[in-house]
Structures are given as C-alpha cells and as structure tokens.
C-alpha positions as a Python dict, from the first residue, in 0.01 Angstrom:
ca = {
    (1, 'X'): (0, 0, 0),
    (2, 'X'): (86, 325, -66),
    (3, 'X'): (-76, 637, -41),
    (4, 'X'): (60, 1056, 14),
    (5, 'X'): (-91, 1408, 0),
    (6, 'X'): (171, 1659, -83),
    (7, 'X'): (221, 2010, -224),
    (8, 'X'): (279, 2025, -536),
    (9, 'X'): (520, 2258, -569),
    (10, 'X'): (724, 1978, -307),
    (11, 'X'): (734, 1789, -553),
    (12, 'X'): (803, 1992, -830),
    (13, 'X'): (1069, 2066, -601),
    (14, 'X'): (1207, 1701, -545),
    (15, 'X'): (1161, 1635, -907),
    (16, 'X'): (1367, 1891, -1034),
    (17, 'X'): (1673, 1799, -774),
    (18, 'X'): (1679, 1433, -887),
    (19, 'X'): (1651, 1539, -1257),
    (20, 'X'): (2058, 1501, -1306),
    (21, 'X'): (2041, 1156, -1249),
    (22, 'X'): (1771, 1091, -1495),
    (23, 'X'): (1829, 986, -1842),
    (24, 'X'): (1540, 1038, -2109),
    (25, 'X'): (1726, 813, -2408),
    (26, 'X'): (1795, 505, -2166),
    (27, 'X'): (1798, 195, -2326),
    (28, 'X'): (1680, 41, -1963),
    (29, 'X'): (1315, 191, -1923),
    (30, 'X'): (1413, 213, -1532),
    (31, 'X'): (1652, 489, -1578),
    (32, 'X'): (1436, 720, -1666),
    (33, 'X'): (1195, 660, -1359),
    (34, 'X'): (1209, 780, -974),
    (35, 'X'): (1166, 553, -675),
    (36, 'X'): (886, 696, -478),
    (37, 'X'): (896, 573, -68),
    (38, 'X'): (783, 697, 238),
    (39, 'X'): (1009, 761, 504),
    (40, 'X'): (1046, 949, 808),
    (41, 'X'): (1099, 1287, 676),
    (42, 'X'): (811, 1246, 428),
    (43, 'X'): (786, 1116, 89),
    (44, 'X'): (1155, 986, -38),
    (45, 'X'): (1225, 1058, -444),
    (46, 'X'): (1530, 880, -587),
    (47, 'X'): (1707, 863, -973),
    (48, 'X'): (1944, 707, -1102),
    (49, 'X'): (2179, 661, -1442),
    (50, 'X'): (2399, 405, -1327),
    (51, 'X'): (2696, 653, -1332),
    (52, 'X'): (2499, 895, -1053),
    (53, 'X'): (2256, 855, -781),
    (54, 'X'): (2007, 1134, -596),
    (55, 'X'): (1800, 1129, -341),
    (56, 'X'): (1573, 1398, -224),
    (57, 'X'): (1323, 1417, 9),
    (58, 'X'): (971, 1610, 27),
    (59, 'X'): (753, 1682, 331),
    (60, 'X'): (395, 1514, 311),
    (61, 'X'): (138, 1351, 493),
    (62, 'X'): (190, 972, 349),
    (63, 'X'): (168, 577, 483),
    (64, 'X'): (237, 274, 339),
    (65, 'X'): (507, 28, 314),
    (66, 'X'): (547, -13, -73),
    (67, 'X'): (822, 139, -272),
    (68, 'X'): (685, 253, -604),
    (69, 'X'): (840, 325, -984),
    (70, 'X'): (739, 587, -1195),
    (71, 'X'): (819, 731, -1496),
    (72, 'X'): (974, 1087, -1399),
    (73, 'X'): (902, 1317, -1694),
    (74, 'X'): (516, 1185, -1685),
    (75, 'X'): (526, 1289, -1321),
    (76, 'X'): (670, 1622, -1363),
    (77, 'X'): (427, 1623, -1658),
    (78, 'X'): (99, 1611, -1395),
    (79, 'X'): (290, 1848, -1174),
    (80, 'X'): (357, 2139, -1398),
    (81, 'X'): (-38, 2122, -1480),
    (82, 'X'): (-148, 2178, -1117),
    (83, 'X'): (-112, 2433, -804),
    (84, 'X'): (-223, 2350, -455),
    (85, 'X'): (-209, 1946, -338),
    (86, 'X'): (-192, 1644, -500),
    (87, 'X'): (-330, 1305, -382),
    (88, 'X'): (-136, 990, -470),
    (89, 'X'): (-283, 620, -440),
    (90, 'X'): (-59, 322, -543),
    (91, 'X'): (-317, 56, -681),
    (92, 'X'): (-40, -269, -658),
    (93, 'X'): (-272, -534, -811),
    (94, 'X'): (-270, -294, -1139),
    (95, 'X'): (50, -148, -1089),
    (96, 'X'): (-83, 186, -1156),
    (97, 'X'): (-32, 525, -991),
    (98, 'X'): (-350, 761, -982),
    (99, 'X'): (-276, 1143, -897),
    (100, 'X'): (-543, 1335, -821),
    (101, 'X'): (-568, 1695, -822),
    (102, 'X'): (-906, 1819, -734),
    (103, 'X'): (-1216, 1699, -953),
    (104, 'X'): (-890, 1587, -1223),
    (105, 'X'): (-748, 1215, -1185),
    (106, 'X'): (-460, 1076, -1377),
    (107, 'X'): (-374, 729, -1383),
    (108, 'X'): (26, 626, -1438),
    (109, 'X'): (151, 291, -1531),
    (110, 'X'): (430, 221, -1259),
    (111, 'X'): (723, -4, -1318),
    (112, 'X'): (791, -337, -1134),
    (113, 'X'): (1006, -213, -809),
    (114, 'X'): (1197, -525, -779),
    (115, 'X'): (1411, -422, -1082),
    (116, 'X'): (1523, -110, -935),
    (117, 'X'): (1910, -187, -913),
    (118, 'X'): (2072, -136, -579),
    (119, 'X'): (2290, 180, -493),
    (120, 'X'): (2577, 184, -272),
    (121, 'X'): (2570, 560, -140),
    (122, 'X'): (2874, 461, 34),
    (123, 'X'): (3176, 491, -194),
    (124, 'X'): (3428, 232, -100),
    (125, 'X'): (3742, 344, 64),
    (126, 'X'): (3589, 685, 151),
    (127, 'X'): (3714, 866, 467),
    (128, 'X'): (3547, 1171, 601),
    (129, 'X'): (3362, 1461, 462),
    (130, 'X'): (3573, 1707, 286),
    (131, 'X'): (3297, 2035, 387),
    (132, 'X'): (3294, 2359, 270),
    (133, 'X'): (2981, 2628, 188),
    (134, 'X'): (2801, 2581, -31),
    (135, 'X'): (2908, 2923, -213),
    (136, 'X'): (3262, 2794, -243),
    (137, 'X'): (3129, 2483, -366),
    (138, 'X'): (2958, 2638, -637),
    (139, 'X'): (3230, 2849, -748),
    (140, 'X'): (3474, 2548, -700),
    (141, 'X'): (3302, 2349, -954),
    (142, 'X'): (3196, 2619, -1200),
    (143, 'X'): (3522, 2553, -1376),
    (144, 'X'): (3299, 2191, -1510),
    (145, 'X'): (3219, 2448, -1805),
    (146, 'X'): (3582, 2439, -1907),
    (147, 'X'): (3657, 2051, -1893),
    (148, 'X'): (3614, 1865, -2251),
    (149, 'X'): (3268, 1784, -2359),
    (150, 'X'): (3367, 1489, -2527),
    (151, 'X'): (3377, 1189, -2336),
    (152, 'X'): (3621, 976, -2525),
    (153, 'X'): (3900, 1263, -2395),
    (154, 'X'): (3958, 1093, -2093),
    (155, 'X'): (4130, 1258, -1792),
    (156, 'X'): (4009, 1634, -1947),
    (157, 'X'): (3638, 1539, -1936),
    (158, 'X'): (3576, 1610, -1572),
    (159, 'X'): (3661, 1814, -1255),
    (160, 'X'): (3969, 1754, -1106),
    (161, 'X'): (3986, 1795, -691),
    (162, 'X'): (4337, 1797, -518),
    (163, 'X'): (4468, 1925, -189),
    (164, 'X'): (4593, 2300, -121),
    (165, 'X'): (4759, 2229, 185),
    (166, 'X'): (4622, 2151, 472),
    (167, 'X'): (4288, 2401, 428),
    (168, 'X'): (4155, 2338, 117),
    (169, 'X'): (4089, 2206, -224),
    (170, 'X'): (4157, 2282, -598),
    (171, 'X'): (3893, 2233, -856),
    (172, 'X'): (4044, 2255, -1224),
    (173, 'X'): (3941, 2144, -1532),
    (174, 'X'): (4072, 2190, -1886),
    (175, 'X'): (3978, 2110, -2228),
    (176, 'X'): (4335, 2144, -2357),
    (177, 'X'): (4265, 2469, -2520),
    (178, 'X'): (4191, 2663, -2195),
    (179, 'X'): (4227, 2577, -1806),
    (180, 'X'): (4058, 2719, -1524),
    (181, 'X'): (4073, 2624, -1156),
    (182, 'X'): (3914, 2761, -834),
    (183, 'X'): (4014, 2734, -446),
    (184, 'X'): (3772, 2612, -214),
    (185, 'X'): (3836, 2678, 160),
    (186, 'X'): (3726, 2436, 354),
    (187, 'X'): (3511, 2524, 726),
    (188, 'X'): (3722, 2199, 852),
    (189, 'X'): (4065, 2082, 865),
    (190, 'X'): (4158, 1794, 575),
    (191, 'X'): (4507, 1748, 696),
    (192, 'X'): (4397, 1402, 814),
    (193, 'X'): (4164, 1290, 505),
    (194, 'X'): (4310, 1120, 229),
    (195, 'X'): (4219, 1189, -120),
    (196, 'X'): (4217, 888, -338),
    (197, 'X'): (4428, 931, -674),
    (198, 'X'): (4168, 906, -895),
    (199, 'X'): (3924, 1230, -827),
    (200, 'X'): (3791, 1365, -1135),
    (201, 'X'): (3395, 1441, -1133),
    (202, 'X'): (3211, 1393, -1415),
    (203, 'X'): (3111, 1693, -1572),
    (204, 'X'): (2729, 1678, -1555),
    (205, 'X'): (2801, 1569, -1192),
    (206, 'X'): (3005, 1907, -1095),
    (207, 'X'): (2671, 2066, -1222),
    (208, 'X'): (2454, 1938, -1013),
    (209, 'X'): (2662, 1991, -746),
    (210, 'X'): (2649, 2417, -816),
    (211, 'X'): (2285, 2380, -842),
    (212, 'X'): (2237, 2179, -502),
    (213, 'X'): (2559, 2403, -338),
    (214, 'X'): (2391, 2735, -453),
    (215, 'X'): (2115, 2724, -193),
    (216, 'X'): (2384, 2795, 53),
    (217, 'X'): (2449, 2549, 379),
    (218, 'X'): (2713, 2360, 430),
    (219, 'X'): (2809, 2036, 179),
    (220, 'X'): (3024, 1763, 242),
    (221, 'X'): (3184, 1609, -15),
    (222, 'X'): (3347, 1222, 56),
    (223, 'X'): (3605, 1060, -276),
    (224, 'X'): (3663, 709, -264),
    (225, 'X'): (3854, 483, -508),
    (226, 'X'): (3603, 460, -781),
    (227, 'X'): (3324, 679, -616),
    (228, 'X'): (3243, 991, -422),
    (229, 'X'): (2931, 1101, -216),
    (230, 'X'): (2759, 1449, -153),
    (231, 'X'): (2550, 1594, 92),
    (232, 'X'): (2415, 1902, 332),
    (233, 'X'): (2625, 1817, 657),
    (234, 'X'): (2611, 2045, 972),
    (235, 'X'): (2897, 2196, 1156),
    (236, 'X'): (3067, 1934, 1265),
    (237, 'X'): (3047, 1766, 849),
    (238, 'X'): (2737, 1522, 970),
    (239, 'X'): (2463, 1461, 669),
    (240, 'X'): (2180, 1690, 748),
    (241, 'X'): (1856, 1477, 815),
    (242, 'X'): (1608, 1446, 578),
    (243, 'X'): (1807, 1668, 314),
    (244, 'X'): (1902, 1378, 79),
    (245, 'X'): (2202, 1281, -75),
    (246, 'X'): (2398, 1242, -381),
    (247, 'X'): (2606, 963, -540),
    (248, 'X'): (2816, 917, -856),
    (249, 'X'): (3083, 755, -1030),
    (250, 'X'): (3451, 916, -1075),
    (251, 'X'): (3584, 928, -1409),
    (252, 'X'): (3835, 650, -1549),
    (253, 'X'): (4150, 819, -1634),
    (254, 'X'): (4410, 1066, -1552),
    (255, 'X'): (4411, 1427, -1535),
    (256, 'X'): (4706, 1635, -1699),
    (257, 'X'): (5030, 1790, -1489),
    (258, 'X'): (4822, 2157, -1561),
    (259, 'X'): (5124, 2298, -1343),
    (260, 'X'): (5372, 2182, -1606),
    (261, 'X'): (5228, 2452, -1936),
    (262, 'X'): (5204, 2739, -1696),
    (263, 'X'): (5534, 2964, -1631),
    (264, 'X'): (5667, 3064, -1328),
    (265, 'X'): (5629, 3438, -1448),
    (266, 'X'): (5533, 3661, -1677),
    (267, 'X'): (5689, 3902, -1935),
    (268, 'X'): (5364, 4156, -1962),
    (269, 'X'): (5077, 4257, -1743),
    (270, 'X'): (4773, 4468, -1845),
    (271, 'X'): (4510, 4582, -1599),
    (272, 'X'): (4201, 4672, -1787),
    (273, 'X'): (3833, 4740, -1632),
    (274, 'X'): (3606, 4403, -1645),
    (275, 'X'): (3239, 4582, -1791),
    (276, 'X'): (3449, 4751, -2090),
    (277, 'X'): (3636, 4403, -2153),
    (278, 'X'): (3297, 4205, -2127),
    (279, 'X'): (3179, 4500, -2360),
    (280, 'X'): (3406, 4464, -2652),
    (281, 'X'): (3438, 4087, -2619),
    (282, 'X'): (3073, 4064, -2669),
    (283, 'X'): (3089, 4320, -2969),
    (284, 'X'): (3367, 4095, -3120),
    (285, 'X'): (3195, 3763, -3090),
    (286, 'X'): (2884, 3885, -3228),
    (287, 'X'): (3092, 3974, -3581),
    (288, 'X'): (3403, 3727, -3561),
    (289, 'X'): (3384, 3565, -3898),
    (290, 'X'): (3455, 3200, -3849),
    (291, 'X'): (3362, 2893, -3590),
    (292, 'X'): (3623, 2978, -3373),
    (293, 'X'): (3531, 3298, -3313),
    (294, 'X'): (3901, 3450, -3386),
    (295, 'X'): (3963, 3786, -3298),
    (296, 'X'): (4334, 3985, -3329),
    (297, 'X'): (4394, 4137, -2964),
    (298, 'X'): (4659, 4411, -2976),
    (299, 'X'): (4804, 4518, -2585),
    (300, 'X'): (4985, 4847, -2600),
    (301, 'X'): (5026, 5113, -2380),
    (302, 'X'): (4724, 5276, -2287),
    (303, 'X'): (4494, 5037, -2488),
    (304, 'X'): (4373, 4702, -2614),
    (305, 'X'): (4234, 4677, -2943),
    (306, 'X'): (4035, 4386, -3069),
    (307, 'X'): (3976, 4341, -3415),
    (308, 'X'): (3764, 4057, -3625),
    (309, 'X'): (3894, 4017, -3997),
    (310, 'X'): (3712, 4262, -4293),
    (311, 'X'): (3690, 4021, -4615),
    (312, 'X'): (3447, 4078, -4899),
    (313, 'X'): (3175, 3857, -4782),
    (314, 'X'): (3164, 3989, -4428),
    (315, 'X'): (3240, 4329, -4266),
    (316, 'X'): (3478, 4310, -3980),
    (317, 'X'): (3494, 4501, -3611),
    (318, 'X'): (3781, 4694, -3432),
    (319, 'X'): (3693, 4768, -3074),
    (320, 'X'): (3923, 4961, -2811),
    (321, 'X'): (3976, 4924, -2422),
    (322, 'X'): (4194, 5120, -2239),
    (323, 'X'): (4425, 4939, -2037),
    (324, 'X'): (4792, 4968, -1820),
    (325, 'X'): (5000, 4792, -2002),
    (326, 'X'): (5325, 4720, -1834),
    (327, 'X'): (5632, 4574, -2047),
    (328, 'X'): (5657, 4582, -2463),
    (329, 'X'): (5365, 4572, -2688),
    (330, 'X'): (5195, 4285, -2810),
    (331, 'X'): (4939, 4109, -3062),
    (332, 'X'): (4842, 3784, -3073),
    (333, 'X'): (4515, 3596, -3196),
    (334, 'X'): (4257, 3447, -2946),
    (335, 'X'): (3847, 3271, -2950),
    (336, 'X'): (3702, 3538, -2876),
    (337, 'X'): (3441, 3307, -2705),
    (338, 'X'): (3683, 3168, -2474),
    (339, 'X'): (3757, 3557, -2354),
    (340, 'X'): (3411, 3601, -2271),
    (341, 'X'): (3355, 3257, -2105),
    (342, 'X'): (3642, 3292, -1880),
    (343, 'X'): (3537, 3638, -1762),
    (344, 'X'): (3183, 3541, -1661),
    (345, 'X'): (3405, 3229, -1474),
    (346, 'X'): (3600, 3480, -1309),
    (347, 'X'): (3205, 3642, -1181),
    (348, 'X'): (3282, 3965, -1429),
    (349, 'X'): (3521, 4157, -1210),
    (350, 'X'): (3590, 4511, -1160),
    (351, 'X'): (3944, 4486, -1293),
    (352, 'X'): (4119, 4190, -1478),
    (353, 'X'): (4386, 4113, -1539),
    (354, 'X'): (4593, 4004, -1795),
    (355, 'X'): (4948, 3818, -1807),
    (356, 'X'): (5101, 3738, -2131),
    (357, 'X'): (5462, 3580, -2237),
    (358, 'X'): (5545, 3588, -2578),
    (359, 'X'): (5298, 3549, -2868),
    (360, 'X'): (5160, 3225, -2841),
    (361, 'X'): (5237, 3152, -2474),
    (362, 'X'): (4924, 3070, -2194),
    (363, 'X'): (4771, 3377, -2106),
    (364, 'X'): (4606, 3381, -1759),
    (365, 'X'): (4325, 3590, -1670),
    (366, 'X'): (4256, 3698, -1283),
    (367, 'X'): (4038, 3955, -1100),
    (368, 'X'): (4239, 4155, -926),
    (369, 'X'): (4684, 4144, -914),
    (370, 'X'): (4809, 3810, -950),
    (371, 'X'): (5027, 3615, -722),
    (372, 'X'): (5352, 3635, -751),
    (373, 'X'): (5405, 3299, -861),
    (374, 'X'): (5120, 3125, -1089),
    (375, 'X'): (4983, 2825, -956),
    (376, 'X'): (4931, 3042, -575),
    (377, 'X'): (4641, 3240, -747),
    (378, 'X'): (4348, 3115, -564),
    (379, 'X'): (4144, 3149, -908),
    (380, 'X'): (4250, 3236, -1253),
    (381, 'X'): (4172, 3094, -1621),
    (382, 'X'): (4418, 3020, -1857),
    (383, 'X'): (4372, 3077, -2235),
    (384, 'X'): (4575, 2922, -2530),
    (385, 'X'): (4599, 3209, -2789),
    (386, 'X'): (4533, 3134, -3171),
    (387, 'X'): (4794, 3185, -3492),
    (388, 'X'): (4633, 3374, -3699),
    (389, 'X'): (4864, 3407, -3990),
}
C-alpha cells in the first residue's frame, strides 16, 4: 500500500533535484523513472543513471510500506499542470499510480520495483567529509564548463579535486585549449583525510553539485577509489537529516600535470576594467567571422584593441579598451568566445587582469593582481591564444 498528500510545488521541487540523475534516451526503461517511498521525513524521491545517484526528500502527509516506480518526466508532466495538493494512491494489483488533483485524476503505469538496481551511497574506501559552503562549492566546480565535452578525452572530461595544503581544495578542469581552476576553503581541517588518486567528477556531476551548493548550507563532499558522495552536513560535516544525498561515479582516467604549461612568471601585465572588456568581447563575438570565433587582440600602452577580420563577404569590427599595459607591446590571436567565457568564470570583475609571455604563450586571466608565482592564485583561467597568420 501506498498512499501521500503533498504540495505540489514539493514535488516539483524534489523532481527537479533528482533530474541530473535521470536519463530520457535510456535503453533500460528504469533509468528514466524515480523511486517513490515513504520515510520518516516524508515522501523519499530517488534517480538514477547508473553513473549517478540522488535522493531527495519532500515533506507530506503519506503511509504505506510499498516502494513505487514511476516514470519521472510523466510525473513532472501532472505536476507542472497543477497548483495547490496532489493526492497519490498506489493501486499494486494494477500497478498503476493515480494522482489526483481536485475533480482531475490521472492514472500512471508504474514499473515493477523489484528491478530497481541497488545503490551503494557509500563509496568504498571513503574517509570523512571534505565540507565547505556551499558558495565555495559552487564556485569550486563552476570551472565543469571548461573541462572537454567529449567523453572519449579521458582525464580532461571532468573536474579535477586535489589538496591545497592543509585548508583546502583545488577544482580545475581543462579542455586542452583553456584551463581554469578555483580554491575552495574548507570550514574543517583535511590534513587528516586522504584523497584517493583518482578524483575527477564527471562533468554533468560538478553541475549538479552548483545547483544543489547554490542554496547555501554547508556540503560535504566524501572521494573514494572509484566513487564519491555528496550531501548538506552540519557543523561538525554530519549529513543533514532528511536533506538527501547524492552519489556518482569518478571518471576512469588521468588528469594532466596543468602545473607543467604554466610559467613561473610573466613578461607583460595589463590591468584593464572588467564591464568595458565584457563590452568589446561581446561586440567581437557577435561579428568574428569564423567557428572559432578568432579575434586579433593588440596590448599596447594605454589600450587594447580587438579586431575581427574585414573580407568581402563579411564586414569586420575593431573595438578599443583602455588598459595599463606594463612591459613591450603585443598582438596575438585568441576565441574570442573563450575571452568572454572565462570572464563570466572569473564572476565579471571590476578589474582583470591580464598576463602574457610571448605570442603564443598561456595567457592567464585573474580579477584583481596576480600572485607572484602562478599556480598560488586562488582562481585564474588560462587561455591558449590562436595563430592567426
């Protein structure tokens, strides 16, 4: 038996944090369903891919002792049609689940719950919590949008989390065109927790961990060998009850030396204000010419000019910034779109800047000065630039 009268905007709520873990072109029907149980915080929603695991939880008046499967985009379906509170009956002889919404009833063919596969939410060889805010979470793994898309690149198609000492963690990722990493400082000491070698987060995984870290709180995150866990944890790094939990599989592979491409130093530095940059990096990608977006970016004295090749076919763009440049002028060629990416990365600061070597060296891109040495900048992107010629 199972029966529950919720909100529906609960549930909306539930359905929407397990919707990572769901996925819609499945060749195994179950994966694209959510275990519905009650438990003692309410009504218990869980999804699952195989390669992640969530669980969420919704408050509701419910009994039974039945643990029901239900296709999850029909059920969001019914939810997004209806306000106010829902009324759900399991019917097992049938297998069906009827939601009822006022004078409306809808009637949802349930899957058998003995095929949903089992989930260890304990990753094996896990110590304990690694917990920060959830802010610095969210910033931490914001760098996913920089890791490789493609999942045959293995090692650069994930997040990769390493120690800063003994008070917090590195998130970087890379594509092999650009790099970008972000320190997150944890709220309690990891000098005693050991990191496994293999910690790269999938990158779909690193997203749902901004969207359940940007509600704030604190978040624990535990890496085991193959494995890692996430959840709300209080204080002392001790899950929260009844706020769910999170489970996926690392990535196979290893992630690049990053430390080796970047120099020690740099031979130019230009300070330029972060709106006018955005500015003319928008203006530039809106008329670059070609898939990559290239754009010629000229650093002088007092200015940096950004130009877009003029051919026949297609007009062409020059836009100025001023800027401090200090050391000898410079052009070079850059994707334009990888400009703009990194500054909304970097949260669009008031001032950037910008380090260059010679012509096609890394450039790195911070808010604010930069360290003195590289790899002590607590955040900073680094961009490959383009030959143009």
């Amino acid at each position: 038996m199972f029966s529950a009268q919720i909100n529906v905007s609960a549930l909306k709520t539930a359905l929407n944090t397990v919707r990572a873990a769901i996925s819609p072109r499945a060749a195994n029907e179950i994966n694209k369903c959510v275990r519905l149980e009650v438990g003692a915080a309410g009504l218990v929603i869980t999804a699952t891919s195989g390669l992640i695991a969530i669980e969420a939880h919704a408050e509701c008046e419910a009994m039974g002792d039945e643990a029901i499967v239900v296709p999850h985009d029909k059920l969001a379906m019914v939810c997004g049609l209806y306000d106010g509170v829902l009324h759900l009956n399991f019917n097992a002889n049938r297998r069906r689940l009827v939601v009822k919404a006022g004078k409306s009833e809808h009637t949802l063919a349930c899957l058998d719950a003995a095929d949903w596969p089992p989930i260890a939410w304990e990753p094996e060889g896990a110590g304990l919590a690694l917990v920060a805010d959830g802010a610095a979470w969210a910033r931490g793994f914001a760098v996913a949008g920089h890791a490789s898309q493609d999942e045959n690149r293995y090692g650069l198609n994930g997040v990769n989390v390493e120690r800063i000492g003994d008070e917090g963690l590195r998130c970087v990722a890379t594509d092999g065109s650009r790099l970008a990493w972000a320190d997150v400082e944890c709220s309690l000491p990891i000098g005693a927790i050991t990191i496994p070698g293999k910690q790269l987060v999938p990158v779909e995984v690193s997203r749902a961990l901004v969207r359940s870290a940007a509600g704030g709180g604190s978040w624990g995150l535990r890496l085991g060998q193959r494995s890692g866990a996430w959840a709300q944890v209080d204080a002392d790094g001790q899950p929260v009850k009844g706020a769910g939990r999170m489970w996926f599989r690392l990535v196979e592979g290893e992630f690049p030396q990053y430390q080796m491409v970047l120099p020690a130093s740099y031979k130019r530095t230009v300070k330029v204000d972060g709106a006018a940059l955005s500015r003319a990096l928008k203006a530039v990608c809106l008329t670059a010419n070609d898939k990559n977006n290239s754009v010629r970016a000229t650093f002088e004295d007092s200015r940096v000019l950004f130009a877009t090749q003029d051919t026949k076919d297609t007009s062409g763009v020059k836009v100025e910034v001023d800027a401090d440049l200090v050391g000898s002028a410079l052009y070079t060629g850059f994707n334009a779109s990888f400009l703009a990416e990194a500054l909304a990365l970097l949260g669009s600061p008031a001032q950037v800047v910008v380090s260059l070597g010679d012509i096609l060296d890394p450039v790195l891109l911070t808010a604010g000065a930069p360290a003195a040495k590289t790899v002590e900048t607590a955040e900073a992107i680094v961009v490959m630039p383009m030959r143009l010629d």
